[in-house]
C-alpha positions as CSV (number, residue, x, y, z in Angstrom):
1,X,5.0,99.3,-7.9
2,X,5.2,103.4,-7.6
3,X,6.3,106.2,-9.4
4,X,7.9,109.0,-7.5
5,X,6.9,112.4,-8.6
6,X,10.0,114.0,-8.0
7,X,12.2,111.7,-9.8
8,X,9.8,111.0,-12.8
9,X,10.8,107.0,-12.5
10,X,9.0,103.8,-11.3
11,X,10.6,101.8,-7.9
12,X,9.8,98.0,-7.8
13,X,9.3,97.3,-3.9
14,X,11.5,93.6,-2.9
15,X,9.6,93.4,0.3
16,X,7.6,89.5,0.0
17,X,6.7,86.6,1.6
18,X,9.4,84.0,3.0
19,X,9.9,81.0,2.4
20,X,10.4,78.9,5.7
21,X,13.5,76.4,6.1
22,X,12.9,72.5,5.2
23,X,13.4,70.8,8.9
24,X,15.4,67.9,8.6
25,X,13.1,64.4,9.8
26,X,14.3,63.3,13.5
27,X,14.4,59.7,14.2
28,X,12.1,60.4,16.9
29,X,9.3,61.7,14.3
30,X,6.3,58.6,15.0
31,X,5.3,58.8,11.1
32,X,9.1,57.7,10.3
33,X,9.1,55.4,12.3
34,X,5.2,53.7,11.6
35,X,6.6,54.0,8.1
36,X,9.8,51.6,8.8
37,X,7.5,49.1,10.9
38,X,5.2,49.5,7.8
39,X,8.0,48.4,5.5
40,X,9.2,45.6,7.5
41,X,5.6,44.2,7.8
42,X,5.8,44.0,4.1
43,X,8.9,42.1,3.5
44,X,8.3,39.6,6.2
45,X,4.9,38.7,4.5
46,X,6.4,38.4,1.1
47,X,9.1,36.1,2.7
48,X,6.5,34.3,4.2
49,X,4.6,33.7,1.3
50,X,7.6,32.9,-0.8
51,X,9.0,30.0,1.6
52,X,5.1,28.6,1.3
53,X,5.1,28.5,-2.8
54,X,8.3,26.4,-2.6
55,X,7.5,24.4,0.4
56,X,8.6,20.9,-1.5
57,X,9.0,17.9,-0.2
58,X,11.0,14.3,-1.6
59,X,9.1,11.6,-3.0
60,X,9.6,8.6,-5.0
61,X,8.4,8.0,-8.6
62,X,8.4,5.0,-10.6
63,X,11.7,5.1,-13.3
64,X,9.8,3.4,-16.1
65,X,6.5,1.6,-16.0
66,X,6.1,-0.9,-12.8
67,X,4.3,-3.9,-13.1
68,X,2.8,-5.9,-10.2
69,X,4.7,-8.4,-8.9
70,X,8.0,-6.1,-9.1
71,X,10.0,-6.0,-6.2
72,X,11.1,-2.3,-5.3
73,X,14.9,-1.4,-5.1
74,X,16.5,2.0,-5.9
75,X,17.1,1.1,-9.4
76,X,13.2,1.0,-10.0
77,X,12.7,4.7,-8.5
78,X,14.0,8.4,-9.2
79,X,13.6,10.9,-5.8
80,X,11.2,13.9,-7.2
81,X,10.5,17.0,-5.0
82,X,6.7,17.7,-5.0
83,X,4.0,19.4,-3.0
84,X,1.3,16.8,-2.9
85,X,-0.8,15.5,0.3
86,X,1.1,13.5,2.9
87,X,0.6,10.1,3.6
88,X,-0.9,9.9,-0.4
89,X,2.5,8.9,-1.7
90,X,5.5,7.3,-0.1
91,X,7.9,9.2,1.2
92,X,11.2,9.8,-0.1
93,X,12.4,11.1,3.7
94,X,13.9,9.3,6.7
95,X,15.1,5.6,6.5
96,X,12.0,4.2,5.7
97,X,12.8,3.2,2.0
98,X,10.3,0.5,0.1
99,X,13.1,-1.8,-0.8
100,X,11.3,-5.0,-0.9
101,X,8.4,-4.4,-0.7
102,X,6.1,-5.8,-4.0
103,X,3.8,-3.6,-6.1
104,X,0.2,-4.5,-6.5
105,X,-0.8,-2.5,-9.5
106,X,0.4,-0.8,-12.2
107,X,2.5,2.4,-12.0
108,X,3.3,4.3,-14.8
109,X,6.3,6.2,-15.7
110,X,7.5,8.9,-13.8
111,X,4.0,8.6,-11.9
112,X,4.6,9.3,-8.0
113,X,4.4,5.9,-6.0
114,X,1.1,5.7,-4.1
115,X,1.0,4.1,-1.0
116,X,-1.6,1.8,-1.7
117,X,0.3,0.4,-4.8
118,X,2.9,-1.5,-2.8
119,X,2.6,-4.5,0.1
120,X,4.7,-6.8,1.9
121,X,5.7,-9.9,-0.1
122,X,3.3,-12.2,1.6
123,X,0.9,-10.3,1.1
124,X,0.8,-10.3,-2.8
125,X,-0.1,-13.8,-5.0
126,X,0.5,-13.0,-8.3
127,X,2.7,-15.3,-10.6
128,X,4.2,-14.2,-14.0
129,X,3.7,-16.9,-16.3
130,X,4.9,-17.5,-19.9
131,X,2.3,-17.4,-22.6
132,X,3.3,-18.2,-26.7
133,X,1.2,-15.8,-28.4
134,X,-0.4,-17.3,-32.3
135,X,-0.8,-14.0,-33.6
136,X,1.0,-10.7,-33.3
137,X,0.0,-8.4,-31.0
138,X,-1.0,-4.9,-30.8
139,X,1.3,-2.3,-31.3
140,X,0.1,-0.9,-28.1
141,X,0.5,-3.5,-26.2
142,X,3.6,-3.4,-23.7
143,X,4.3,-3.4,-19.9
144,X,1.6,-3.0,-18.3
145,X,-1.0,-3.5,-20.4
146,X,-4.0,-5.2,-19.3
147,X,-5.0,-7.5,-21.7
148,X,-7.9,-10.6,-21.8
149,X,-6.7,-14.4,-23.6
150,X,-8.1,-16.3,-25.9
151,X,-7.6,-20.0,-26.5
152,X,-8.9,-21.0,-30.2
153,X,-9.3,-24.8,-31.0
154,X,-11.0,-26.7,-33.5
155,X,-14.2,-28.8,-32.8
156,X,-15.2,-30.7,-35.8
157,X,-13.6,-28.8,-38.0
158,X,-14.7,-25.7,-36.7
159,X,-12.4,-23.0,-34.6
160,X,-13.7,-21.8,-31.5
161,X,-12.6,-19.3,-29.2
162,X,-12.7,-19.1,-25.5
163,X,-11.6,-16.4,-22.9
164,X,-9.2,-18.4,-20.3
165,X,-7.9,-15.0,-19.0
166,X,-9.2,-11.5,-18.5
167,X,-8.0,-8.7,-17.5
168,X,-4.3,-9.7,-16.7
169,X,-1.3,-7.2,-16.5
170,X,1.6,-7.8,-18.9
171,X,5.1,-7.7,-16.9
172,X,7.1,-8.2,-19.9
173,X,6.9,-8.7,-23.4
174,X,10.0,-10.8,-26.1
175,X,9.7,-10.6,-29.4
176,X,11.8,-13.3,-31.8
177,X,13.7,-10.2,-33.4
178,X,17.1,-12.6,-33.5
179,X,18.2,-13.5,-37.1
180,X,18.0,-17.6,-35.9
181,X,14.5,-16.8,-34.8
182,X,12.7,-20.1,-35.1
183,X,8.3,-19.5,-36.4
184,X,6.8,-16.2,-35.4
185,X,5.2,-15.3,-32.0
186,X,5.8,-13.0,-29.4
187,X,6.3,-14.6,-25.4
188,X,4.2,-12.6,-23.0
189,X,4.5,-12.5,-19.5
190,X,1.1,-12.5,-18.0
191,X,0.4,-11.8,-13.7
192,X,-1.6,-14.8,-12.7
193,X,-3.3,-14.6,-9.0
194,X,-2.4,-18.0,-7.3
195,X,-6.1,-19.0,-7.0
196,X,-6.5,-18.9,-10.8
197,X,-3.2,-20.6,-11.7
198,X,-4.2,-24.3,-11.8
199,X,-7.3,-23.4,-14.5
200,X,-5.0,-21.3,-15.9
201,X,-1.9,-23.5,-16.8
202,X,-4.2,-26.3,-17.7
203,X,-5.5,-24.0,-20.3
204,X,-2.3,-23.1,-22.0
205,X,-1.3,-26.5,-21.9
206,X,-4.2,-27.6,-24.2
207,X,-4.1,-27.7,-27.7
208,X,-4.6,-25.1,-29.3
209,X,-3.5,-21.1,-30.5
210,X,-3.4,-18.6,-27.8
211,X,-4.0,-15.0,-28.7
212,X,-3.7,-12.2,-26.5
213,X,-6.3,-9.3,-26.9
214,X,-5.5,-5.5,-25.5
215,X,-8.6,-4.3,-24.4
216,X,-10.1,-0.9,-25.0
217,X,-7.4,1.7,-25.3
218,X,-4.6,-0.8,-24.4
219,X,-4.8,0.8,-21.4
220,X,-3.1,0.4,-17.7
221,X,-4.7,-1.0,-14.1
């Protein structure tokens, strides 16, 4: 800024730098296009990662609590999709369905169906057998429960007890809720293996009150 002497007033100069046009990107500029590679990268790899969190697969699980002895059909299963080791659990996938095939121990509800839990037919000896209970049982006790049996007699005069069973999964469980009921009891259907059943029956047989003990927990095989 000056001031002219002849004309006694100030003059502001315009002259200043300038400011240079924006040039528009061409799609031949490399960082465009490392910056759509870059992009793509990214979304593959979340894609990627996605498709692995869901990677499911069908299995079967047990509809209510399966006891050994049952003999699979679809009724006794629900399809689940899970992400659990292969070969752990049977498959729910190709034609290769369980129906048939006998369960060897107990399988809770909505539990996955191991593999080693089921076996061909002749492969399994277990036997439900009927068993008159003396005294009421457990609250706890129920389908697939494993329970011990007692037999309780009197020798002179005197009851004594004697375990004739132990460790035996309950398959099913009637109570006398019917208005005609006839005493008091519960039945209890007890898996015997075949090798025991002979001591077994002969023990029930004898005189005397049965009583069927849950053991600790009232737990499941």
């Amino acid at each position: 800024m000056e001031k002219s002497r002849d004309e006694g007033v100030f003059m502001i100069g315009t002259a200043g730098p300038t400011v240079g046009r924006l040039k528009r990107p061409s799609w031949r500029d490399p960082r465009l296009l490392i910056g759509l590679v870059l992009i793509a990268v990214a979304v593959v790899a979340v894609s990627a990662l996605t498709r692995a969190s869901d990677s499911t697969a069908p299995y079967f699980a047990a509809k209510q609590v399966l006891t050994p002895g049952t003999v699979l059909t679809e009724a006794d299963v629900v399809v689940v999709r899970v992400r659990v080791p292969t070969d752990v659990y049977v498959s729910a996938e190709g034609d290769d369905a369980p129906w048939g095939e006998v369960v060897t121990r107990v399988v809770g509800e909505g539990e996955l169906l191991p593999v080693a839990a089921v076996a061909q037919a002749k492969d399994v000896d277990l036997r439900a057998v009927a068993v008159r209970t003396a005294t009421p049982l457990a609250k706890d006790i129920g389908t697939g429960s494993v329970v011990d049996i007692w037999l309780t007699q009197e020798a002179a005069g005197v009851p004594e007890s004697s375990l004739i069973a132990q460790s035996v999964v309950v398959s099913q469980v009637e109570s006398d809720d019917g208005a005609f009921a006839v005493g008091s009891g519960e039945t209890v259907y007890v898996l015997v293996p075949q090798a025991d059943m002979s001591d077994f029956l002969g023990s029930v047989a004898t005189e005397g009150a049965i009583s069927i003990v849950g053991r600790a927990g009232g737990g499941q095989q």
